[in-house]
C-alpha positions as CSV (number, residue, x, y, z in Angstrom):
1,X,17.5,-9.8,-14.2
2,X,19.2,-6.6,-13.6
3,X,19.1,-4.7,-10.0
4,X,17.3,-1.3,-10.4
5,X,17.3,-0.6,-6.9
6,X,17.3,-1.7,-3.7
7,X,16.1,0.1,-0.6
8,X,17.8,0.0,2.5
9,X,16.1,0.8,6.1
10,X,17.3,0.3,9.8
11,X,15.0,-0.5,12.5
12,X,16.1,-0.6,16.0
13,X,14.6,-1.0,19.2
14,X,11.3,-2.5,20.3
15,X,10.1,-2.7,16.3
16,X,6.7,-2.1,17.1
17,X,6.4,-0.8,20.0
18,X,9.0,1.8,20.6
19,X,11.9,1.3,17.5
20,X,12.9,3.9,15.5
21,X,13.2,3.7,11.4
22,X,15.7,5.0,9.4
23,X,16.7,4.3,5.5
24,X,20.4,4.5,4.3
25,X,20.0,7.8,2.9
26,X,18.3,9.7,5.9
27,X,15.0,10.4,3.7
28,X,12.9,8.2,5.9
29,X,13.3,8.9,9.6
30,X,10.1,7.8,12.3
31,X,9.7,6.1,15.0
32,X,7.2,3.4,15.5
33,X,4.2,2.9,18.3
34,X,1.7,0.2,18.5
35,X,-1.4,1.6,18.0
36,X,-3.8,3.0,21.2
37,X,-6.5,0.9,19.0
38,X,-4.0,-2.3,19.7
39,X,-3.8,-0.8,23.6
40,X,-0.4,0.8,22.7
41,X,0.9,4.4,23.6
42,X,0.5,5.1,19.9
43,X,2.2,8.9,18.8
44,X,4.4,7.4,15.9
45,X,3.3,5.3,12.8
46,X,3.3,1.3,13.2
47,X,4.2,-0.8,10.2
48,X,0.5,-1.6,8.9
49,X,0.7,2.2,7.9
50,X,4.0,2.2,5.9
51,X,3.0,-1.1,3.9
52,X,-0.3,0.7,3.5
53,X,2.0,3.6,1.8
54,X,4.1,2.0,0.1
55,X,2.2,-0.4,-1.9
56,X,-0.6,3.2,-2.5
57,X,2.5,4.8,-3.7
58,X,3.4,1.8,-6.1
59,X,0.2,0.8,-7.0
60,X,-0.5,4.7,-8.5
61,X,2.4,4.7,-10.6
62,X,1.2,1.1,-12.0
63,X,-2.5,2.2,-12.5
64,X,-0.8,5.4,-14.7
65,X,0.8,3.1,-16.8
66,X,-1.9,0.7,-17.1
67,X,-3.8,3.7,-18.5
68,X,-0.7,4.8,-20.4
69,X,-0.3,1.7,-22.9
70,X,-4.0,1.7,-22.8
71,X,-4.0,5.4,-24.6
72,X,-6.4,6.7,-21.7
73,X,-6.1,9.7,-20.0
74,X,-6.5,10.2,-16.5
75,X,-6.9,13.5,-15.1
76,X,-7.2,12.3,-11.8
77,X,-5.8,9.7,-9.8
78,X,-6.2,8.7,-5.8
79,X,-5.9,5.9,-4.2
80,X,-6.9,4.5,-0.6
81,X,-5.2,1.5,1.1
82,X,-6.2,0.0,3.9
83,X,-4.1,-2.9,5.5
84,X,-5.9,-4.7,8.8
85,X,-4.1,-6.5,11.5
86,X,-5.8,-9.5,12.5
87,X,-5.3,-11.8,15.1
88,X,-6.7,-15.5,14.7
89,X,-8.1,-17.8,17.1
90,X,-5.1,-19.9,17.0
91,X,-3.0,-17.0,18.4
92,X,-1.5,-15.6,15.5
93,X,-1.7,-12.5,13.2
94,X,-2.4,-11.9,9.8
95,X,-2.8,-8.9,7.1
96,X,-5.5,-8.3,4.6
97,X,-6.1,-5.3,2.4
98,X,-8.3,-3.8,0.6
99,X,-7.2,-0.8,-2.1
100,X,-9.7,1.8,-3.4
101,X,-8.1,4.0,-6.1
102,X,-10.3,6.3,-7.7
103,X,-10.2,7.6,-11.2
104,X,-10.8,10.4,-13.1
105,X,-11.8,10.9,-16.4
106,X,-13.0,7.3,-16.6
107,X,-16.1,5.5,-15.7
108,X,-16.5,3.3,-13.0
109,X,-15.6,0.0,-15.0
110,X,-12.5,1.6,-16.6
111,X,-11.7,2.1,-13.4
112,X,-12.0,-1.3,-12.3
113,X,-10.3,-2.8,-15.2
114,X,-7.6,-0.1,-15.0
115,X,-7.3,-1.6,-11.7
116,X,-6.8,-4.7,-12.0
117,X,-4.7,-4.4,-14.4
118,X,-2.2,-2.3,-12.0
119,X,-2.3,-5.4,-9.6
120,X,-1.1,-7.5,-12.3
121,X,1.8,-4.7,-12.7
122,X,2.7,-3.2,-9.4
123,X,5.7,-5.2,-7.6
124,X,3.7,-4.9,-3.9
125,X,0.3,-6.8,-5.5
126,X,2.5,-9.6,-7.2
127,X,4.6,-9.9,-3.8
128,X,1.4,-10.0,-1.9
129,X,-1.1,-11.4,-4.5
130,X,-2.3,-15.0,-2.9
131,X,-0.2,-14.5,0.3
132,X,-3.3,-11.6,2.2
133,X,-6.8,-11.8,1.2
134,X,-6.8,-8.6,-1.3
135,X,-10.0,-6.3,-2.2
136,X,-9.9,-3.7,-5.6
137,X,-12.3,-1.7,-4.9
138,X,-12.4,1.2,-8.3
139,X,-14.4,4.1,-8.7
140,X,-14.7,6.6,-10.7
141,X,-14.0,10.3,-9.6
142,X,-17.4,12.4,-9.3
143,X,-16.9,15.3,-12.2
């Protein structure tokens, strides 16, 4: 398998709670803050958000070319993720997400099957596919 890219971020600091992110070629620069929801100073973004971006980011390009070798046209695409810290009885923390694109020019159960097809594609849904508890949640835009 050939390389096609590879991305390349710094983090330093306190992560979390106080580090500061930067990628090789200076496009991405933030710092990071626990949340004031988590009893943090929040101010900055915190890692749930920039998996939550990411992955919306991926996943739109994969639900345009689900819809692309499927001949349909989309004249509208958004998408919604939502990635939840939870912390378990036994201490530790876990992710879940739930992703809610909507679609237009479609119904809703294009939508849905549109959907699922772009988990089946998108390199963040096979990387976290049976690792988080995962919701695809598809709707149709209103017209």
């Amino acid at each position: 398998m050939a390389v096609t890219y590879t991305a390349v971020v710094d983090v330093d600091g306190e992560g979390r709670n106080g580090g500061h992110v930067r990628s090789s070629d200076s496009l991405l620069e933030t710092s990071l803050a626990v949340p004031k929801q988590l009893g943090g100073a929040g101010g900055a973004t915190n890692p749930e958000q920039l998996l939550a971006a990411g992955w919306a980011g991926c996943f739109l390009g994969a639900l345009r070319r689900a819809a692309a070798s499927r001949k349909i046209r989309l004249t509208s695409t958004t998408i919604t993720a939502e990635i939840t810290l939870t912390h378990g009885d036994d201490g530790e923390f876990s992710l879940s997400a739930v992703l809610r694109p909507v679609l237009g020019g479609v119904d809703r159960a294009t939508a849905q099957e549109l959907a699922l097809a772009a988990h089946e594609i998108c390199p963040y849904s096979k990387a976290l596919r049976g690792n988080i508890p995962i919701v695809i949640d598809a709707d149709a835009a209103a017209s």
